[in-house]
ChimeraX commands (.cxc) that place a marker at each C-alpha (Angstrom):
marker #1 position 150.08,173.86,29.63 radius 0.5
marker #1 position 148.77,176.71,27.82 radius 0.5
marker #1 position 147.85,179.91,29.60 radius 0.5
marker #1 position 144.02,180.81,29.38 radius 0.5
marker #1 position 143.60,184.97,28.94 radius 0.5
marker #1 position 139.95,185.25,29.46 radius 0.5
marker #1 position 140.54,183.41,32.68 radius 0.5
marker #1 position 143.00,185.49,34.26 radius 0.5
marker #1 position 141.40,188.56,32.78 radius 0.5
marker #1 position 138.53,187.83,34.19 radius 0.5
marker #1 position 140.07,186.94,37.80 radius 0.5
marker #1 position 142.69,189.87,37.71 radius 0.5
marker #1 position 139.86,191.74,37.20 radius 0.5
marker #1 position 137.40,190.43,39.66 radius 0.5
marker #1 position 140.09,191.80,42.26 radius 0.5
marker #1 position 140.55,194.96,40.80 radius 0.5
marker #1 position 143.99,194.28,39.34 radius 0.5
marker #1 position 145.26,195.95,36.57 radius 0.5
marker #1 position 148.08,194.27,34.57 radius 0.5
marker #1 position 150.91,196.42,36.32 radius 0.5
marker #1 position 149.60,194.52,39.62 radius 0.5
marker #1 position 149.33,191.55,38.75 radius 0.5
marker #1 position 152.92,191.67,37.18 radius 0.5
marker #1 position 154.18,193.01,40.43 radius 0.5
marker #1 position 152.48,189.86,42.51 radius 0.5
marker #1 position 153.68,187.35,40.79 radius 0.5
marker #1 position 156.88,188.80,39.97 radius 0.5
marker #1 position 156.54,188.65,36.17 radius 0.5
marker #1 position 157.06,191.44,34.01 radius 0.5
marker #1 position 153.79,193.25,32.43 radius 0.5
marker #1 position 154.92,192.13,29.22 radius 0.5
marker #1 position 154.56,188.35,30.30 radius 0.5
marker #1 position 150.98,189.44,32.10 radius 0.5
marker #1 position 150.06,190.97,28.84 radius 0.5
marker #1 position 151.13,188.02,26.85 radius 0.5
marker #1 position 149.26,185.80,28.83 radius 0.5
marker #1 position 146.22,187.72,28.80 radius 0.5
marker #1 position 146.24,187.88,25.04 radius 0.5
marker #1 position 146.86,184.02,24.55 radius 0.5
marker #1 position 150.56,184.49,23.19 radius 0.5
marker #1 position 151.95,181.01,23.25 radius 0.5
marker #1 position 155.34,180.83,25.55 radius 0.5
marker #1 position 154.12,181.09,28.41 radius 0.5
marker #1 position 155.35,177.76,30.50 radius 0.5
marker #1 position 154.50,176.02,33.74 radius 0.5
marker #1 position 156.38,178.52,36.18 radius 0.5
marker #1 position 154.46,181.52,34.76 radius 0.5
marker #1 position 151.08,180.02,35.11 radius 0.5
marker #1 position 152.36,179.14,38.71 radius 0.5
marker #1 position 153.28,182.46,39.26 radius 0.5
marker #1 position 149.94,184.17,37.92 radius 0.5
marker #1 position 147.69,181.63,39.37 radius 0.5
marker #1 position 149.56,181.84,43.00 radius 0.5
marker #1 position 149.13,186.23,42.73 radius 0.5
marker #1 position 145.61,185.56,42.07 radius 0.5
marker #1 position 144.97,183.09,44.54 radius 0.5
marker #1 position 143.99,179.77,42.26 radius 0.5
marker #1 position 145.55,176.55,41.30 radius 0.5
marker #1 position 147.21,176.79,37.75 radius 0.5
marker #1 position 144.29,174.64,36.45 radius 0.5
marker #1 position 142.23,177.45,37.11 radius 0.5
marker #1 position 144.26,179.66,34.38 radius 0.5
marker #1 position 144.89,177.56,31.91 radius 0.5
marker #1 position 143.33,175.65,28.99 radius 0.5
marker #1 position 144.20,171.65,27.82 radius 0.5
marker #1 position 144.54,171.19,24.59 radius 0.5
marker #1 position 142.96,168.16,22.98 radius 0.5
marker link #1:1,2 radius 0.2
marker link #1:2,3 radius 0.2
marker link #1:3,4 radius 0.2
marker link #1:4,5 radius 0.2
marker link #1:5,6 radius 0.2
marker link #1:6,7 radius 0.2
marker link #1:7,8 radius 0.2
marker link #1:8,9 radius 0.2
marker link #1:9,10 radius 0.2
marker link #1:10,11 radius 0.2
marker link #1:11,12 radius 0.2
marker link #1:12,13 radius 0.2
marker link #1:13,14 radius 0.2
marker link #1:14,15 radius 0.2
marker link #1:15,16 radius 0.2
marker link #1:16,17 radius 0.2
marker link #1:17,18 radius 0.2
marker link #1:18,19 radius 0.2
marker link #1:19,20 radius 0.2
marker link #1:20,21 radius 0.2
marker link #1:21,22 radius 0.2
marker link #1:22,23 radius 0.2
marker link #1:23,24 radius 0.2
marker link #1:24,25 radius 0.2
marker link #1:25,26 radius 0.2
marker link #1:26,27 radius 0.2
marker link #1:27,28 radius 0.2
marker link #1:28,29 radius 0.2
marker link #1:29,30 radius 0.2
marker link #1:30,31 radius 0.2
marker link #1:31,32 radius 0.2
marker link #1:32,33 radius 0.2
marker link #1:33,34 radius 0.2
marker link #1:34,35 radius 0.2
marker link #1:35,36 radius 0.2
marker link #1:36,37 radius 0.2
marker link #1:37,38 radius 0.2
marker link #1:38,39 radius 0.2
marker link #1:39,40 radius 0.2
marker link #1:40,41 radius 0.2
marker link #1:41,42 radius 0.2
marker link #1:42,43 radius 0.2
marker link #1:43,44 radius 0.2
marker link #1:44,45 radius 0.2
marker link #1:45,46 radius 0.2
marker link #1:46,47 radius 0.2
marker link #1:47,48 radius 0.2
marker link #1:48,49 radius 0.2
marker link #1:49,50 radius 0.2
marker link #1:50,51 radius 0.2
marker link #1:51,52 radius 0.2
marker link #1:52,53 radius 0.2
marker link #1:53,54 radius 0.2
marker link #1:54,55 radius 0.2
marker link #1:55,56 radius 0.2
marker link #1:56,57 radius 0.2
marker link #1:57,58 radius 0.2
marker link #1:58,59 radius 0.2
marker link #1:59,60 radius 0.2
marker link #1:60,61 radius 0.2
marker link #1:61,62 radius 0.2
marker link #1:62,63 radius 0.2
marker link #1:63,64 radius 0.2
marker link #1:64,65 radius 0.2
marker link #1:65,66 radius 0.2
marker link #1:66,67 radius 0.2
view
């Protein structure tokens, strides 16, 4: 599963989030928010569980499939 930026970009800010929150929801470090904002690839299953459950979506919702 491969993290979608623009997605959670667009949802983190949609709640008025910046990166620093959304690290603190989900528990990840801003580093990890940052990387999966900008579509660095490393980002596994747990983390998109952990973003998608501090913004309130499934993990679908955040990610992109890869064909």
């Amino acid at each position: 599963m491969q993290l979608d930026g623009n997605k959670i970009y667009r949802i983190r800010c949609d709640k008025g989030w910046t990166q620093g929150q959304l690290a603190y929801e989900s528990s990840c470090s801003e580093k990890t928010t940052w990387s999966a904002e900008n579509n660095y690839k490393g980002n596994g299953v747990a983390t998109a569980r952990k973003i998608a459950d501090a913004l309130g979506v499934s993990p679908a919702q955040v990610s992109r499939y890869l064909q």
